[in-house]
Phi, psi and omega in degrees: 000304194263027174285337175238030142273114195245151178249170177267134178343310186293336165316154179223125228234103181249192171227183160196144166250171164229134202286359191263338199280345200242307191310306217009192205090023189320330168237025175274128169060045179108319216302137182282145164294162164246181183280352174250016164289317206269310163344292184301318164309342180273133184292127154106336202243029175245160180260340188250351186125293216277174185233132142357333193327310199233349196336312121248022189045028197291348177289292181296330166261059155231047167274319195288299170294339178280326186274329132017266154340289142015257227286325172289352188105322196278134182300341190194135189250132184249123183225163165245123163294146151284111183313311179317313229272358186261329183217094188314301201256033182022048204171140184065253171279159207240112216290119179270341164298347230219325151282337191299329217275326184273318178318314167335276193314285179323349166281286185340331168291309187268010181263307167292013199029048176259139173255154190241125179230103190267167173213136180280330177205123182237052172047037175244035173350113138350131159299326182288291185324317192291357176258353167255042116114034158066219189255001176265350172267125196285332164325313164312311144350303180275332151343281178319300160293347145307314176312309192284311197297331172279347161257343176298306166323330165267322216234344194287021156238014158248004157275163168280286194246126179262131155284118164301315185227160176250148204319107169317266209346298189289003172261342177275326217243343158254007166268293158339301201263296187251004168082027175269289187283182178277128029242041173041083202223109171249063140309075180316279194316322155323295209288335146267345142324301175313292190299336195267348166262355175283285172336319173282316172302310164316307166270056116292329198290330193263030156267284204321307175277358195246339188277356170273348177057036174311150162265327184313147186260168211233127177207215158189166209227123192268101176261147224222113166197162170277165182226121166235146247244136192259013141239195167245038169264196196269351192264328183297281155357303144319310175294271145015274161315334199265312193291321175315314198272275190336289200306278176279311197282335190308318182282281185335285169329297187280312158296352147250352176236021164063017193225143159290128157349101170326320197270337168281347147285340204271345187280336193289327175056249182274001224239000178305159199287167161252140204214098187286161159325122159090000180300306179294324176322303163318280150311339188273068177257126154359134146255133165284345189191141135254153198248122182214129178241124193236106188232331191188165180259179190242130187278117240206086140287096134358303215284175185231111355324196172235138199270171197253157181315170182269343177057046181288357170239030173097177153243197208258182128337306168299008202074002181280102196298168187258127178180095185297291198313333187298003192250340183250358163267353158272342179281340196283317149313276164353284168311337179256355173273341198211180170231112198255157172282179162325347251328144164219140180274106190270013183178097153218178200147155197214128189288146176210132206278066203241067191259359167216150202264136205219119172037065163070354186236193163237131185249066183293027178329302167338292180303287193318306190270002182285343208267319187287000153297290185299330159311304198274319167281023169276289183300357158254342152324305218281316172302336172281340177127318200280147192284078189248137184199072186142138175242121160274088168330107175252115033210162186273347182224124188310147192203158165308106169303044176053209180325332211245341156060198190284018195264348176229148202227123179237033196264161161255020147230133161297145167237151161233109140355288180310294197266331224044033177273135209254157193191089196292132188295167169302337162302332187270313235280345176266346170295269188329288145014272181290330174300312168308302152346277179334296254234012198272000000 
């Protein structure tokens, strides 16, 4: 399939983490707890048990992991900071160890010629902000835009790209909303609060960083699907328009149409955000790029049970269905909806049940045609006109799965957990492959 896909030279072919899935050291060298340091610790809301403390220990190996890289090919590494680990109390003084360990990486990065692309938040808040009441305070917001101007200020003419947030939404509607992520909160009316000061921090953060005069380019990264109505009845349809609007357009509309989506306040009712003078102003900040992560569409029932998608190529380890055209029928939608900046698909990518290793290797067949599926639909998004220009392989290293612990893996190097021995799957080793291919 992707043997007669070619892309443009100029594309750009990464991988990508996130720093509470990877990092441990959790209190090494300054680092502040976050709220999913203090999560992973509460009984009962990891499934397997287990904490972030050590996870893959990239904080000491990510030399290793950086040569790694390498070895795979690839031009750009998508990474997260720790807020904690820069700023303990998210807020006041500033950690210099904790700056020291990305200046580390980023050297390392640039002795491979790999470009480095952050995201300031990959849902890991200080523990302090969250006991003066978190993302539900609006203080944070500045806070918060303090942060990004200070790394934009150290770091910002040595990245490609800064994200202000990695998808607000699951920090709103699963920290917020059903209590499955930290700061394990079950609140409609939080959770839409919530979402409307994530938004205000991106733009404030994108002031912030652009009055520091960073060469980096500046956006934020979004998950992202169509919702399809799983009959043609009006209620399925109605369900359908209502997830769409909640989901995408909530986010979108205001940083490109300066409004929340009309018809998700009117669905939202009492539970609508409060939205001071002058908000949208804030938020309708320019963006040099989105960022869109894509795993799957939302299958949209009514009926009770609610029927299920048909999964005609399977689901993931997670339950997801697999269904690659929904990634070129959402850029494509995106496109007649918005007047968009560049896109780089900052995250796709599939949990596989790949915990043990058969005579040395991982034989991931699965991983493989899902990802030369979603490639061949991008590229038919791009063919259609949208302007995408880049893909990040999610994820390069198996990690803490959030909620879901050590039990799921969605990396193209196996970690064995116990030694922390990196081991590349038949996926990377086909990753690299086909990147060579592009470059030929």
């Amino acid at each position: 399939m992707t043997d007669t896909l070619q892309f443009p030279p100029s594309f750009t072919w990464g991988v990508a983490t996130s720093s509470f899935q990877i990092e441990g050291a959790a209190t090494a060298d300054g680092k502040g707890p976050s709220i999913w340091d203090t999560f992973s610790h509460t009984p009962g809301k990891v499934i397997d048990g287990s904490n972030g403390d050590v996870a893959c220990d990239h904080y000491h190996r990510y030399a290793e992991d950086v040569g790694i890289m390498a070895d795979l090919h690839v031009d750009a590494y998508r990474f997260s900071m720790a807020w904690a680990r820069v700023q303990p109390a998210g807020k006041g003084a500033w950690n210099e160890a904790g700056f020291a360990f990305y200046e580390r990486l980023l050297d390392e990065l640039d002795k491979k010629n790999i470009g480095a692309h952050v995201t300031l938040y990959h849902w890991d808040l200080p523990q302090a902000l969250q006991d003066e009441g978190g993302w539900l305070n609006r203080d944070t917001a500045y806070h918060f835009a303090e942060y990004a101007a200070e790394v934009a200020r150290r770091f910002g003419n040595r990245v490609k790209t800064i994200a202000t947030h990695n998808e607000p939404w699951c920090t709103a509607n699963l920290g917020y909303g059903n209590a499955q992520f930290a700061p394990g909160v079950a609140d409609n009316k939080q959770s839409v609060q919530v979402s409307h000061h994530l938004l205000l921090s991106h733009g404030l953060a994108m002031k912030a960083m652009r009055a520091v005069g960073s060469s980096a380019q500046l956006g934020i990264v979004l998950n992202q699907w169509t919702a399809d109505a799983a009959t043609d009845s009006q209620a399925d349809r109605d369900l359908a328009t209502w997830e769409y609007a909640r989901s995408v357009q909530w986010f979108m509309d205001p940083i490109f149409k300066g409004h929340y989506p009309e018809y998700a306040l009117r669905g939202h009712g009492a539970d609508a955000p409060e939205v001071k003078a002058g908000d949208f102003d804030i938020i309708r900040q320019p963006i040099d790029f989105l960022g869109v992560n894509y795993y799957f569409r939302s299958f949209c029932s009514a009926e009770t049970p609610p029927r299920q998608a048909p999964a005609a190529l399977g689901t993931t380890d997670m339950g997801w269905e697999i269904y690659p055209q929904g990634l070129t029928e959402l850029l494509v939608k995106l496109k007649g909806e918005y007047d968009l900046p560049p896109i780089y698909i900052t995250e796709n990518g599939m949990a596989n049940p790949d915990h043990e290793l058969v005579d040395g290797r991982i034989a991931d067949a699965k991983r493989i045609d899902y990802v030369e599926r979603h490639l061949a639909a991008l590229k038919a998004a791009m063919d259609q006109g949208v302007d995408v220009r880049g893909y990040f392989l999610w994820s390069l290293l198996d990690n803490f799965e959030w909620n879901s612990g050590y039990a799921k893996r969605f990396g193209i190097i196996h970690v064995d957990y116990a030694t922390q021995k990196r081991t590349p799957k038949d996926s990377a080793l086909w990753y690299r492959e086909f990147i060579d291919m592009q470059r030929r």
